[in-house]
N, C-alpha and C positions, 0 to 999 in steps of 0.2 A: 308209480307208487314207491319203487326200489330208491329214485333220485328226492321224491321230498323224503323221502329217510333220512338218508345221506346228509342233505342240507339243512332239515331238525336236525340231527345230531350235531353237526358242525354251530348250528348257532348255541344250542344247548352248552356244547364244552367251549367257545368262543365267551359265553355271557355268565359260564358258571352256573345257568341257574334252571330250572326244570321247565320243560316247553310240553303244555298240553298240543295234542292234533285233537280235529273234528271228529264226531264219534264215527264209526266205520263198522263194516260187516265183521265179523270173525274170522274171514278170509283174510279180509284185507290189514285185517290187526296182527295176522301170523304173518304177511308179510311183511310187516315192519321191522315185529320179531328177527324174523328170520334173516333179513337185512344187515342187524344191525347188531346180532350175536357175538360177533366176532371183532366189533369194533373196542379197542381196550379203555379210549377214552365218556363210552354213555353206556347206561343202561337203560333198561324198558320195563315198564310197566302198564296191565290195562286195569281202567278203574272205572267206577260209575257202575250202571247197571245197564240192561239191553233194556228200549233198543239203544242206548244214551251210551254206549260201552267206547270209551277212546282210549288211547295210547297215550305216556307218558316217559317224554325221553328227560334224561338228566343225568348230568355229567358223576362219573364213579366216586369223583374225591367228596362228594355230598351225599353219596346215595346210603339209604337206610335200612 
């Protein structure tokens, strides 16, 4: 889970532009989170509703 983090984010701030993932558990949505906290080029967001609930990585110089 930790390595398609990593690789969403890198395509995220590669392409400039916001990358939905599949929707996922609440576990597996914190570890994205938690992944990817500390990286200074994306941030994260989960949207949608349960059980439909995914992650949304996108690069800072865009983010809202």
């Amino acid at each position: 889970m930790r390595c398609a983090a990593r690789r969403t984010a890198q395509r995220a701030s590669a392409t400039g532009r916001r990358v939905a993932l599949e929707p996922m558990t609440p576990v597996e949505r914190k570890i994205v989170h938690e992944a990817l906290k500390d990286d200074p080029e994306v941030e994260t967001a989960s949207e949608g509703s349960e059980p439909n609930r995914f992650v949304v990585v996108f690069p800072r110089a865009v983010a809202t």
